[in-house]
N, C-alpha and C positions, 0 to 999 in steps of 0.2 A: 384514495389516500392510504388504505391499508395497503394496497398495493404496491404503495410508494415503499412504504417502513418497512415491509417484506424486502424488498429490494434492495435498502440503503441496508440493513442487517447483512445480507447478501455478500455485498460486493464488501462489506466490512471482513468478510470471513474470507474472501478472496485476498484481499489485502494483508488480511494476518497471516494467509498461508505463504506469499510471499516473501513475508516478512521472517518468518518460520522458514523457510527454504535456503534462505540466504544463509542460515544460522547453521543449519542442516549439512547442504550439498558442499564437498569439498573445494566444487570449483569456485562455489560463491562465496563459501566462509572465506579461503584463503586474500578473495580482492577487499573483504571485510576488515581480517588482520593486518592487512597495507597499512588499513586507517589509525593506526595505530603506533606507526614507525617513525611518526616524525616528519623529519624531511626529507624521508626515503619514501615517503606514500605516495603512492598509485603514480608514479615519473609518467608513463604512458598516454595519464588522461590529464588535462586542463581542471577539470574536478573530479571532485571524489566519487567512489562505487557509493559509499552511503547515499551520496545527492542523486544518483542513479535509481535507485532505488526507493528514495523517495520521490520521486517523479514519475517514476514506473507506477507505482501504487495509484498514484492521484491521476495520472492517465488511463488506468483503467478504468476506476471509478468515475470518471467522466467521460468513458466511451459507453459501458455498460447501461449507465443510469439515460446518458443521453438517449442510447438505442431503443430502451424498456420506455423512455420519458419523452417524446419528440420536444414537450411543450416547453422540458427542463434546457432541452440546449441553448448556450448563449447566458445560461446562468447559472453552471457547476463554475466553482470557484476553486482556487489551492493557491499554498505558499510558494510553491516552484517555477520557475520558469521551463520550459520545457526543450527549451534550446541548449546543444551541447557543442563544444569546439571539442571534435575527437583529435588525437596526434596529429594529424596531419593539416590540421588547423583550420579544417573545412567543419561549416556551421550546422549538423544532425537535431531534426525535431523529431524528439522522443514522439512514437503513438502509437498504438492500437490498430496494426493493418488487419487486413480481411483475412490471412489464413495464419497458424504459426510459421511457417516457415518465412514468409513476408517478414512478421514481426521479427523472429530471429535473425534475416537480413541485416533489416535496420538496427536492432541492437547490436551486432559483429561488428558494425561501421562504429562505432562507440566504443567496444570494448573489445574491437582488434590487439591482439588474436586468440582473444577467450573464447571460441566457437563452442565450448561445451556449456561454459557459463550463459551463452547468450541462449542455448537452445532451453535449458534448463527455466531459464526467467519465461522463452515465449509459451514453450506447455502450461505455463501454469496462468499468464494471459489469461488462454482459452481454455484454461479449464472449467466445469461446469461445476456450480457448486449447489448440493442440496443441504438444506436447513433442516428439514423436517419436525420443526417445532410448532405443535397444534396451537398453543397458542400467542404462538404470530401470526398463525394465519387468522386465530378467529378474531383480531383486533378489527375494532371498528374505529374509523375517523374520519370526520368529516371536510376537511380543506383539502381543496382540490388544489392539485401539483402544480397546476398553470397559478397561482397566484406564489408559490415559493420558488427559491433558491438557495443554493447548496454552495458550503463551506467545506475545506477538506484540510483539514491536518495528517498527512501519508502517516508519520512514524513520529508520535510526539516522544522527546524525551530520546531526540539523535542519539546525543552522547552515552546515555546510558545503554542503548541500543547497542553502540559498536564494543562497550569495554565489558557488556556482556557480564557482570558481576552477577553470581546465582546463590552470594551469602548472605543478601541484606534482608532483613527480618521483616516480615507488613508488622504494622502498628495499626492496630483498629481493623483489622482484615484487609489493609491495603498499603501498594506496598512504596515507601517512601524515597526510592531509587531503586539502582540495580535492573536488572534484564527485564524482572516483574512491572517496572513502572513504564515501559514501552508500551504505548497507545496505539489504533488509528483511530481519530476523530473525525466525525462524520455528525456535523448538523445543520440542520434545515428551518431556513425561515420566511418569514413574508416580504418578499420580494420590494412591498412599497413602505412598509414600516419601519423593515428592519428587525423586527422583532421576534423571537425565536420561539420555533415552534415546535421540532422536536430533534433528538442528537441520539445517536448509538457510539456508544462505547465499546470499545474491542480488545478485549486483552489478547494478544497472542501468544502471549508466556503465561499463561496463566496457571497450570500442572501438566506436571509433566508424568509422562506412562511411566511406572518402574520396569516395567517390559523393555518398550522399547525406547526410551529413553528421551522422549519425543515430547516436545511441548504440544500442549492443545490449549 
């Protein structure tokens, strides 16, 4: 079980670097700022870069945890559907292939002809991510995984997500919209109760470096 929350932390900080990337990499901001035009957004795609993105998140986190979790597959959950109609009106299930450049494939079919953006999204897939926080690892718990299942909210707080506002003030240290109030939620409960058992919260805009200018 500790092993589990290691995990779900994990792939929480996968998900906010994605999330962070999109913000970041010019190829990604720009399908970002589409989301913003009206009814000139994303003409190319059936939906939005943001719904991309948050499908991407919640598919990794359910490839990830599945592969760490054998006992969890068949029971990571999310808001998204996984299914895209790219331009050409043929039906792309977003996932999680075996190497990046696989993944980048599939993403291209999606977001033809963004090949930079789509490479961009699969390096970070596969990227590996260390935590190194003593103590998470020395958490102890005892509910075994095979009795839970997993919830995923990719990027709580879309809108706030894409209009990107970096001047809204926290009240209480936390922060009541604007970029800062961009989530991933991530929680796990008793598969036969229903009853919740433990959740990580991710802030991915949390401070940003005055260096380099960089959310973490």
């Amino acid at each position: 079980m500790a092993g589990l929350l290691q995990a779900l932390v994990g792939v929480s900080e996968k998900a906010a670097h994605i999330a962070r990337l999109c913000r970041h990499e010019e190829p990604l901001f720009q399908l970002l700022v589409a989301e913003k035009t009206g009814a000139d957004r994303n003409r190319r795609f059936l939906q939005d870069f943001k719904t991309l993105a948050d499908v991407l998140i919640q598919e990794v986190i359910k490839h990830d945890l599945g592969k760490e979790f054998p006992e969890l597959q068949g029971h990571i959950h999310g808001e998204e559907s996984n299914e895209f109609r790219n331009a050409q009106g043929e039906t792309v299930t977003v996932r999680v292939c075996a190497t990046p450049g696989a993944t980048a494939a599939l993403l291209l079919s999606v977001l033809e002809p963004e090949r930079a953006a789509a490479e961009l999204l699969a390096a970070a897939v596969h990227r590996d991510v260390a935590l190194g926080d003593a103590e998470l690892a020395g958490a102890a718990l005892s509910i075994p995984p095979q009795d839970l299942a997993v919830w995923i909210d990719p990027i709580d707080s879309t809108n706030e997500y894409i209009g990107g506002r970096e001047d809204v003030a926290p009240v209480g240290g936390i922060a009541p919209g604007g970029l800062s109030s961009a989530l991933v939620l991530i929680g796990a409960y008793d598969r036969r109760t229903g009853c919740p058992v433990l959740g990580v919260i991710n802030e991915p805009f949390f401070r940003r470096d005055p260096l380099t200018r960089r959310y973490r």
